[in-house]
NUDOVO-328823 format. One line per 3 residues: their letters; for each residue x, y negated, z of C-alpha. Coordinates in steps of 0.1 Angstrom, whole numbers, always signed. Example, Ala and Ser with C-alpha at 12.3 -4.5 7.8 and 13.67 -1.06 7.14 Angstrom:
as = +123 +45 +78 ~ +137 +11 +71
***
This chain:
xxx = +131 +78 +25 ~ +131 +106 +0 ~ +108 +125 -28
xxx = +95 +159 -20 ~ +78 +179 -44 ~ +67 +216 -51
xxx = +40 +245 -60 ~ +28 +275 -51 ~ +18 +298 -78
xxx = -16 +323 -67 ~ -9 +346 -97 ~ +26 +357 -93
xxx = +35 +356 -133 ~ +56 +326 -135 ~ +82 +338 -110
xxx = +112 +333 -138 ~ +104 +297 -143 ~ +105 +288 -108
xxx = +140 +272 -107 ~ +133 +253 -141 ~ +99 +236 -130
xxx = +110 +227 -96 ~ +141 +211 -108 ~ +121 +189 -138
xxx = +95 +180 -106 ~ +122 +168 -81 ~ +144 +150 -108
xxx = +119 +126 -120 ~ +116 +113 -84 ~ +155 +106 -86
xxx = +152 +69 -76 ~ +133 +81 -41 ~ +164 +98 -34
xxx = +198 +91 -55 ~ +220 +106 -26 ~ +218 +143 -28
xxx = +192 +172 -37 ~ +180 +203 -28 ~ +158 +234 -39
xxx = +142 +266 -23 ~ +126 +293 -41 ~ +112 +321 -29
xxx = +100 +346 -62 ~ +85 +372 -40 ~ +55 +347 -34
xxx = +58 +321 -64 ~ +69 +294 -41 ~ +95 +264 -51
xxx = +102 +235 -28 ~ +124 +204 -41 ~ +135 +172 -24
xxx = +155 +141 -35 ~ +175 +127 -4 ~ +181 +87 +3
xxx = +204 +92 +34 ~ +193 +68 +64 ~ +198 +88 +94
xxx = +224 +120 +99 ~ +243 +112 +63 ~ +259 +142 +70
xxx = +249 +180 +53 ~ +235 +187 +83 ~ +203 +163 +73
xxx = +200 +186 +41 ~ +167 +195 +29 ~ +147 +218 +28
xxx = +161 +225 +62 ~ +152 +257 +79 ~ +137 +263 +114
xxx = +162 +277 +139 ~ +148 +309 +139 ~ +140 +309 +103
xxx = +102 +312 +98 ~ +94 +276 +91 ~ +110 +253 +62
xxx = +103 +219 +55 ~ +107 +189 +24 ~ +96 +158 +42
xxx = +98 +122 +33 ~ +102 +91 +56 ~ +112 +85 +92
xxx = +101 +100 +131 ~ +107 +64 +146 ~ +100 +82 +183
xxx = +124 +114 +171 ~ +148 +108 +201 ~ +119 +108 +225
xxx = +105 +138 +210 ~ +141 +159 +207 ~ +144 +149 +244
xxx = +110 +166 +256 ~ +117 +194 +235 ~ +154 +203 +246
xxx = +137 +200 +284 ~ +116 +232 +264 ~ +151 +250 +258
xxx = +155 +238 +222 ~ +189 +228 +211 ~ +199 +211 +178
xxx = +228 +209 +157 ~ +221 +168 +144 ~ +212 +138 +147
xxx = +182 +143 +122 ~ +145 +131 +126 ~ +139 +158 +102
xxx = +153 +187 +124 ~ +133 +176 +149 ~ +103 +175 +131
xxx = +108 +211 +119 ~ +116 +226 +158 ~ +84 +204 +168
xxx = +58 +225 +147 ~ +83 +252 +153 ~ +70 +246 +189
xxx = +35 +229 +194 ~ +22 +239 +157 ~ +15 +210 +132
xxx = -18 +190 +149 ~ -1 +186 +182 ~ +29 +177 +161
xxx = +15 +147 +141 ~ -5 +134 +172 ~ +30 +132 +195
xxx = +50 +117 +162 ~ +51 +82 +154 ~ +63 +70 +122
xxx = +56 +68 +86 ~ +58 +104 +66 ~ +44 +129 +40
xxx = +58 +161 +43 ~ +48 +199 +29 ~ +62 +230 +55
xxx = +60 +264 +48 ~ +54 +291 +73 ~ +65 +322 +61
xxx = +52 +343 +90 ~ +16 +329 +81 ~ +20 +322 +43
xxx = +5 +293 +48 ~ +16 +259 +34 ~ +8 +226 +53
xxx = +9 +191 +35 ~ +8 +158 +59 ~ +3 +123 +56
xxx = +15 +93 +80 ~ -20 +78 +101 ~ -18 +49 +75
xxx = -6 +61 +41 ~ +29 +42 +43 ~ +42 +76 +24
xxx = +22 +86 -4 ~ +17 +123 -8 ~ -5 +136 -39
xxx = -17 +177 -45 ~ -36 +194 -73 ~ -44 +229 -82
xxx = -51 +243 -114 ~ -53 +278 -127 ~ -47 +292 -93
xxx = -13 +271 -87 ~ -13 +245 -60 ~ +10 +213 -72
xxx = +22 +188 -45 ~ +47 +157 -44 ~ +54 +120 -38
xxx = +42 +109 -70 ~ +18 +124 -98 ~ +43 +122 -127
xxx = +63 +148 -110 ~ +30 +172 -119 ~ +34 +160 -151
xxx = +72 +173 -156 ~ +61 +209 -147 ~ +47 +227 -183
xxx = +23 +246 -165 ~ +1 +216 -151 ~ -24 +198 -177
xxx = -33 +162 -176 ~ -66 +150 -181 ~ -85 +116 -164
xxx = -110 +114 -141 ~ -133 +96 -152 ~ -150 +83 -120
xxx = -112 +77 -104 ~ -110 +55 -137 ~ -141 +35 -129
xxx = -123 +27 -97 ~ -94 +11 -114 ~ -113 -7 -134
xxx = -136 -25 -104 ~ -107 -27 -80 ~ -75 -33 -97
xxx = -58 +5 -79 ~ -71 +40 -69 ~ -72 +44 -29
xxx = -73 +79 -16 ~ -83 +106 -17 ~ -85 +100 -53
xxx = -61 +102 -84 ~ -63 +94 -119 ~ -59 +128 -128
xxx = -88 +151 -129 ~ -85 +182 -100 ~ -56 +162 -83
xxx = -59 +141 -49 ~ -42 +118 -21 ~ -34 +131 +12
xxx = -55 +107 +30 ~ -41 +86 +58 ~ -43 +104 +93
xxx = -52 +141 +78 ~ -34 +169 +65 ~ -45 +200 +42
xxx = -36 +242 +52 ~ -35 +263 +21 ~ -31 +300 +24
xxx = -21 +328 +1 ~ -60 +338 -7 ~ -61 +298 -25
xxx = -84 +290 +5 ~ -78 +251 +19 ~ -91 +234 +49
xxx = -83 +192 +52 ~ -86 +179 +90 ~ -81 +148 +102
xxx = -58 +145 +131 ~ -59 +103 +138 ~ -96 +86 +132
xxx = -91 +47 +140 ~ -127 +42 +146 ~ -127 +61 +176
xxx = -90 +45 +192 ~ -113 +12 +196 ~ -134 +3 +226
xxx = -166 -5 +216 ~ -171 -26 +243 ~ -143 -48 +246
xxx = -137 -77 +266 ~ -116 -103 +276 ~ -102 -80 +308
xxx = -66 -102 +306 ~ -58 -132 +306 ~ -44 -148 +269
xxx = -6 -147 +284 ~ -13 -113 +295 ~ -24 -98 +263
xxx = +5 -117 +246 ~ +31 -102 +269 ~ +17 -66 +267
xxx = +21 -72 +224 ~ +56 -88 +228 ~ +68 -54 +247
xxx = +50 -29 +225 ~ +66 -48 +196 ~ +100 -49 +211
xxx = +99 -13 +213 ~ +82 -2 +181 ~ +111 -27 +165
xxx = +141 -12 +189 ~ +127 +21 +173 ~ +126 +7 +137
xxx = +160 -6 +139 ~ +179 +28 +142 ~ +196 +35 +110
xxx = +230 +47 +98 ~ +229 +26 +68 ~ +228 -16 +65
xxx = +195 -28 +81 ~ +178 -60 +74 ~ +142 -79 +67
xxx = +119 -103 +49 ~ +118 -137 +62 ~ +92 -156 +41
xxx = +86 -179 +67 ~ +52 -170 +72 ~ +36 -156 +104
xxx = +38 -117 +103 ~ +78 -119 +89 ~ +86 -146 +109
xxx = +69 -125 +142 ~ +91 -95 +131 ~ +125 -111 +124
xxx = +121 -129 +156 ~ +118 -102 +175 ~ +145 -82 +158
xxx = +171 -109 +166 ~ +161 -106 +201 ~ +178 -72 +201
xxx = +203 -75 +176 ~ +226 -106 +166 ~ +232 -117 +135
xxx = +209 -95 +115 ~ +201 -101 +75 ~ +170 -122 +64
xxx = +158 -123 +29 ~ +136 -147 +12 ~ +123 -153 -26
xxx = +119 -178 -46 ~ +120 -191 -86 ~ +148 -203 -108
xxx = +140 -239 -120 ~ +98 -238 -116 ~ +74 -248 -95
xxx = +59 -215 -90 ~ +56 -200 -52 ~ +87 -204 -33
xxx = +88 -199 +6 ~ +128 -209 +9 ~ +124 -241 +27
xxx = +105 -224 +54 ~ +125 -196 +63 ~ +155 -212 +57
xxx = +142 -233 +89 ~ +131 -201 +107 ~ +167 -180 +101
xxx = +184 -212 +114 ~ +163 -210 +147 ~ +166 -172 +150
xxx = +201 -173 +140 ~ +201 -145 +114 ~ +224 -147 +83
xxx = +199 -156 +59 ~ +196 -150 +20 ~ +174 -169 -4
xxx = +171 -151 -36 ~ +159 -162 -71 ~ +136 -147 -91
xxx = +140 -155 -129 ~ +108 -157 -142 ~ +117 -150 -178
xxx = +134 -118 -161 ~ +97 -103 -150 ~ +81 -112 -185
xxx = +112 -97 -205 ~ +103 -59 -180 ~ +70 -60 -172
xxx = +65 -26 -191 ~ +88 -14 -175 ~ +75 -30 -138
xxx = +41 -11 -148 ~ +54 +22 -157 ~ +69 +28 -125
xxx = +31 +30 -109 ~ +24 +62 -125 ~ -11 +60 -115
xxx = -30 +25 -130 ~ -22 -8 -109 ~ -29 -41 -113
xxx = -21 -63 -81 ~ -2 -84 -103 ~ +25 -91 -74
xxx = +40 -55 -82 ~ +56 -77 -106 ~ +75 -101 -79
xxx = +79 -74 -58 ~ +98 -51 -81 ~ +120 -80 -86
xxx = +128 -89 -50 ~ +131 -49 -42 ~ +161 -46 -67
xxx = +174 -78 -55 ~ +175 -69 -17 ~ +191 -34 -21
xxx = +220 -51 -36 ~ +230 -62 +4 ~ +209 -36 +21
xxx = +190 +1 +21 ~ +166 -6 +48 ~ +144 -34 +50
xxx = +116 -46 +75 ~ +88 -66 +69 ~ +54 -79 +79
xxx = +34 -60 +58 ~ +0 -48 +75 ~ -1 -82 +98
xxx = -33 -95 +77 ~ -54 -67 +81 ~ -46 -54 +120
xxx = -45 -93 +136 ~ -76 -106 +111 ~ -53 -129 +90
xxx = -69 -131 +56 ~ -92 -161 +46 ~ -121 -135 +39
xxx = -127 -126 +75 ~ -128 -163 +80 ~ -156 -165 +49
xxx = -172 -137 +61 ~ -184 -152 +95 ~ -199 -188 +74
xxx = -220 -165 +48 ~ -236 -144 +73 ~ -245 -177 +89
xxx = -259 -188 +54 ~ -273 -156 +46 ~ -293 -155 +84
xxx = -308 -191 +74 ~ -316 -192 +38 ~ -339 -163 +25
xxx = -329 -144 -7 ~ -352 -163 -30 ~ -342 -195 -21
xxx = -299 -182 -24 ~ -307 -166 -58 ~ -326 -201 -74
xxx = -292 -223 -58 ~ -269 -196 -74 ~ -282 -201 -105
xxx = -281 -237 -108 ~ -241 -231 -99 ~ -237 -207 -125
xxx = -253 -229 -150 ~ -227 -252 -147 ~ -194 -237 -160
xxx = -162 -227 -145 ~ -145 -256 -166 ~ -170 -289 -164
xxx = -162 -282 -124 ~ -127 -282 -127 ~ -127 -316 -148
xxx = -145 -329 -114 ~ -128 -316 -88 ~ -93 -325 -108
xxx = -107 -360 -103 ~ -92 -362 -68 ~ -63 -345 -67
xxx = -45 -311 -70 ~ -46 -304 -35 ~ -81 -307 -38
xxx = -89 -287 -70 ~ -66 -257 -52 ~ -93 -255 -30
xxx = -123 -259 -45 ~ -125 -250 -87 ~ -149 -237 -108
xxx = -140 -199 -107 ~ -144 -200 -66 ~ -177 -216 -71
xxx = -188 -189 -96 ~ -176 -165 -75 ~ -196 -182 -44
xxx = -226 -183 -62 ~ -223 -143 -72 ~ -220 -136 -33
xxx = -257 -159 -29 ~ -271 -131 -55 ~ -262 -104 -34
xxx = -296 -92 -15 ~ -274 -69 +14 ~ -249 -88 +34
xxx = -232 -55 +41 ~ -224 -58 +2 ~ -208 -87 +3
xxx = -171 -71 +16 ~ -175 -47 -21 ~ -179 -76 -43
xxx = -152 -97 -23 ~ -123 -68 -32 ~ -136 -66 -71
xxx = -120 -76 -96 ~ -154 -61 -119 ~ -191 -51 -105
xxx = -201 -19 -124 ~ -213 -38 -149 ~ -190 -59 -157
xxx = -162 -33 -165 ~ -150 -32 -199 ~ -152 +3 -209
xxx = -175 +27 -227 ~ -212 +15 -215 ~ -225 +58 -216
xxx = -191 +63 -191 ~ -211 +42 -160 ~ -233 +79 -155
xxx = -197 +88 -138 ~ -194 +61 -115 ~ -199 +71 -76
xxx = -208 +39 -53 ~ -181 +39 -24 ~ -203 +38 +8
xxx = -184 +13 +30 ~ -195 +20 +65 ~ -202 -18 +75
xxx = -226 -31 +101 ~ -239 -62 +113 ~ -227 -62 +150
xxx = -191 -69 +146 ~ -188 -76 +105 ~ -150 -90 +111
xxx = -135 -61 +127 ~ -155 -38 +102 ~ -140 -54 +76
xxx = -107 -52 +91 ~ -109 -9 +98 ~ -122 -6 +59
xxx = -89 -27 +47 ~ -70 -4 +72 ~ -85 +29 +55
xxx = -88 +17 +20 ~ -78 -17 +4 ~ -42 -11 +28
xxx = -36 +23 +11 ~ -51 +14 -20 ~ -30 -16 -26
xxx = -7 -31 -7 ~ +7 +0 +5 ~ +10 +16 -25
xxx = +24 -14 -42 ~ +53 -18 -17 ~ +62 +19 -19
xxx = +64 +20 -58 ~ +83 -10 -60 ~ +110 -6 -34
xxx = +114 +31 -40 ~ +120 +26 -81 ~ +152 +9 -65
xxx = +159 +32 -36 ~ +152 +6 -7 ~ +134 +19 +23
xxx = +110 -8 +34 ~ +98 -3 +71 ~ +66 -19 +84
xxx = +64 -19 +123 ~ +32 -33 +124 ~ +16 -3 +108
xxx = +30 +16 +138 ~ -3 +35 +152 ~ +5 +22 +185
xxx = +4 -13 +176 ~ -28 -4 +154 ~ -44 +7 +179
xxx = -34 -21 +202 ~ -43 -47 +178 ~ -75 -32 +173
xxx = -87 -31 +208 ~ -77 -68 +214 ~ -109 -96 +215
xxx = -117 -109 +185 ~ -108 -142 +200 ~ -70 -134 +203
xxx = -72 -128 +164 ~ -96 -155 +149 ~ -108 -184 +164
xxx = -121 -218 +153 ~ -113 -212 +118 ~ -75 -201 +122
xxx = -61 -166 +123 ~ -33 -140 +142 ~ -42 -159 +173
xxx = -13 -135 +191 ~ +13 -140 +164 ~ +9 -176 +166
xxx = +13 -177 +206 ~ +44 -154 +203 ~ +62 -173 +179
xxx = +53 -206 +193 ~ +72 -195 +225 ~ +104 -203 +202
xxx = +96 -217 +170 ~ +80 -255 +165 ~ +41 -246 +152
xxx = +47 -273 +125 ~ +70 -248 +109 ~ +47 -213 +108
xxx = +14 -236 +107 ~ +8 -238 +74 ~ -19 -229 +47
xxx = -17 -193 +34 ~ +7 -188 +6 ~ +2 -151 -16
xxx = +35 -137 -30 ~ +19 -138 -69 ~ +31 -155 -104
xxx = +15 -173 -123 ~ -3 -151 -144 ~ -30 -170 -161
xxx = -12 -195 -172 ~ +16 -166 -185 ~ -17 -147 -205
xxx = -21 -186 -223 ~ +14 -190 -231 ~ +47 -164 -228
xxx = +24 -134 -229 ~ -5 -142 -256 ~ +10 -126 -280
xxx = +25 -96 -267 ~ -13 -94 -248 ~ -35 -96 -279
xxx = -6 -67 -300 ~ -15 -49 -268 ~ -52 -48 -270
xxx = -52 -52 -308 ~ -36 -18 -312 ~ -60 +9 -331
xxx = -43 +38 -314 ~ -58 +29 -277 ~ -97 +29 -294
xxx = -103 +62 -272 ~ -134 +60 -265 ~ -132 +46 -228
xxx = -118 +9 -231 ~ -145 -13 -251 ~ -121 -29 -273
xxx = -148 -59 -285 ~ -155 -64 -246 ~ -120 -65 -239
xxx = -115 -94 -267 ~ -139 -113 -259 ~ -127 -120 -223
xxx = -95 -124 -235 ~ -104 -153 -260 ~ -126 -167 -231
xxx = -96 -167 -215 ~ -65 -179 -238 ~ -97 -210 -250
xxx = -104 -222 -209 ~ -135 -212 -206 ~ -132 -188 -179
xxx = -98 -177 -159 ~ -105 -141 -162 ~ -65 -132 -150
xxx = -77 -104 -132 ~ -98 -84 -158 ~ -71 -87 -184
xxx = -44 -73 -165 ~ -62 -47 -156 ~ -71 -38 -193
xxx = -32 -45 -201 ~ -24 -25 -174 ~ -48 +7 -184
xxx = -34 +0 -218 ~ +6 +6 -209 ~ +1 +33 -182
xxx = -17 +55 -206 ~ +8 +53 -236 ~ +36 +61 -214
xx = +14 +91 -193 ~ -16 +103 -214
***
């Protein structure tokens, strides 16, 4: 895993300042890649390419980069791993190729060298963003992985084309100007991140997931896509196997994707929460290597989320040597500035904050790291598909007149008086049902298109709800999510694959574990596994109310059900109770502040849920942050 960035300037005038701007670029990415760096310039065309190293494979100078083509006309910065590279350096020394290492990255470069860049990235497998000049063209090609695992951001202004890992490294070159986007903004503010193709930044953009952009020396850009889930399923699938044969087909395709994942020159291990996905991969990583290193997570002296008795129980039956770490929880409140300001785009998935922790924990043992990230969205395992399927039942019997009347009998009643019912019977009970879930229930009952429903589920605020400048909702763009009514689920499921899965989760796992220079490998975001997962019956994924059919059969061949079979826990803290205690003060100083009255945030909006808050009245955890979040990305990049 590394950090590439560079530009390419149109106008020729800034040819002495080359060295100086790509060096500020690449340097800010430092934690991406702490082992080693490396620069190209070329002043005759205004070109500068710079890349921060984290040696994995080939820890030699022979894995250098930018690395040249054999023959000179191509050179390349590229970021992440070729898992099928052997495969690929085979079929092309049978083409008369030879190499001089062992590096995914030299075969990358003598692949486009030799089939050009779209047959490249349909052969490749892996996780990657990479930017490759071709000299003989002038001609610059950027690339992103088929799922976004390695972000990969570009901008032009003023004639200069800007691209890299991360936006701040724009923001380190003198030439480039910040400025928000608005309508990006509006994004943050209803979903909690900003999922490509957009960026914070006015003229700047993601890479999307499965597509890469040509640039050539007249400033002229085309963006294809080269991988298009939608069209790897069979619209017509049925059960053509039996159950045991479809679960045998996965266990091979796994064993394989992992054998692939598993080559490294630096200490390997994974994530063992003890859940499904984690437990699926560290099983099957122990089939083909003993002994390997688990990690799990939980909280110095608290009650808060803690997953260490259950993979304690699943290392013991897998045999790996396992590791429970502890999370101090007065550790994440004492940096969670500093957790924030390492997404230098707004993000508010409040388990960044966890995460960062456990990132900096793991790479004291390790550098590479699996886990099961990607599991929930390719094998149907979060509890909205499971809603989804009972309110288009509800929403086929009851007609809108009749769901709006019941919804606002619900919403008469507040979020509070219900949770002095429900606490009536229990905790476990109140977990489940409480009054901000019933508000929440009764919004989806408003909703007049079912096709709506999967928008307002992923929102933290409806456009009308965000807390900014009322005159700045002109801006705001509707995201047309391409849902139908034949197959909702599996709808559901590609849209998380192309959006909330980059968005989020993705995004979040990257920032985290790169600010500490861990390389975290997901083989279930392998395409071929995608694309297998995709094209299984919906049966083999959800069924009578439980989820990751598959997962469960394969793990049930070793592990006793009673030990994976469990409600699902999310890796979060305990923020609202945090916003009403540790962090009220340092929250109110924050949104107090005169200096942050710019014109966008509506301060008095922004009070008033957090005194609705901090008094009971509603749990709005989720709207604050993301104000709090807004509030400490733009002081440190604005």
């Amino acid at each position: 895993m590394c950090g590439i960035a560079g530009f390419w300037d149109l106008n020729k005038k800034r040819s002495r300042d080359l060295y100086l701007n790509i060096k500020k670029m690449t340097n800010c990415l430092y934690s991406r890649g702490p082992d080693d760096k490396g620069f190209w310039i070329d002043k005759k065309n205004c070109i500068a390419l710079g890349h921060r190293r984290l040696s994995i494979l080939e820890l030699s100078k022979l894995g250098k980069q930018p690395m040249f083509s054999r023959n000179k006309r191509f050179i390349i910065i590229y970021n992440g791993e070729i898992y099928n590279y052997l495969e690929i350096k085979e079929e092309l020394k049978k083409e008369g190729k030879s190499f001089k290492s062992n590096s995914d990255t030299e075969v990358l470069i003598e692949a486009i060298d030799s089939w050009g860049v779209q047959r490249t990235l349909i052969k490749i497998a892996g996780m990657f963003s990479f930017a490759i000049w071709d000299k003989k063209k002038r001609k610059i090609y950027l690339a992103r992985d088929r799922l976004g695992i390695k972000p990969l951001y570009w901008s032009i202004q003023n004639k200069i084309l800007y691209f890299g890992s991360q936006p701040k490294c724009f923001i380190a070159n003198k030439y480039w100007k910040k400025k928000i986007q608005i309508k990006s903004l509006l994004y943050y503010f209803q979903f909690g991140y900003i999922a490509p193709p957009n960026s914070v930044f006015e003229n700047t953009f993601q890479i999307k997931p499965g597509h890469y952009l040509s640039f050539d020396s007249k400033g002229s850009y085309q963006i294809k896509k080269y991988w298009d889930l939608s069209k790897k399923i069979n619209k017509n699938k049925e059960l053509s196997h039996s159950t045991k044969e479809y679960t045998e087909r996965l266990k091979d395709l796994l064993s394989k994707v992992i054998s692939q994942h598993l080559i490294s020159d630096v200490p390997l291990g994974s994530f063992l929460s003890g859940g499904i996905d984690s437990s699926t991969i560290s099983l099957i990583m122990s089939q083909q290597k003993k002994n390997i290193d688990t990690f799990s997570v939980g909280y110095n002296n608290s009650d808060l989320f803690d997953e260490t008795e259950y993979s304690t129980k699943i290392a013991k039956i897998i045999g790996s040597n396992h590791t429970n770490l502890q999370i101090n929880p007065k550790e994440i409140l004492n940096n969670i500035s500093n957790i924030v300001e390492e997404y230098d785009e707004p993000f508010s998935d409040s388990s960044q904050l966890p995460t960062f922790l456990l990132s900096k924990l793991v790479k004291k043992k390790i550098t590479v790291c699996l886990s099961g990230d990607g599991g929930d969205e390719i094998f149907g395992g979060y509890n909205r598909y499971l809603f989804a399927s009972k309110i288009k039942t509800i929403f086929s019997l009851s007609p809108y007149f009749l769901r709006k009347k019941i919804s606002e009998l619900f919403l008469n009643i507040s979020p509070g008086t219900y949770d002095s019912f429900f606490k009536i019977f229990g905790n476990k009970i109140h977990r489940k049902i409480n009054g901000d879930k019933i508000h929440k229930f009764s919004g989806i009952l408003r909703i007049k298109d079912f096709k709506s429903i999967y928008e307002y589920l992923l929102s933290f605020n409806t456009k009308n709800e965000m807390p900014i400048n009322k005159d700045l909702l002109k801006e705001y763009q509707k995201i047309n999510f391409e849902l139908n009514n034949n197959n909702f689920v599996e709808q559901m499921q590609l849209t998380d694959a192309n959006f909330y899965l980059p968005g989020d989760i993705l995004t979040k796992v990257d920032r985290a574990s790169m600010a500490h220079s861990l390389e975290m490998r997901v083989p279930f975001l392998d395409h071929r596994i995608v694309e297998f997962a995709f094209n299984l019956p919906t049966n083999l994924k959800i069924h009578q109310g439980q989820t990751k059919i598959i997962l469960r059969n394969i793990l049930k061949e070793k592990i006793d059900e009673k030990v994976f079979n469990r409600p699902k826990m999310g890796f979060g803290v305990p923020l609202a109770d945090w916003l009403r205690g540790e962090l009220k003060d340092w929250a109110w100083d924050l949104i107090s502040q005169k200096k942050i009255e710019d014109g966008i945030l509506d301060i008095s909006e922004a009070k008033k849920i957090f005194n609705e808050h901090v008094t009971y009245k509603r749990n709005w955890q989720n709207k604050i942050w993301t104000i709090l979040v807004y509030i400490i990305w733009k002081q440190k990049y604005i």
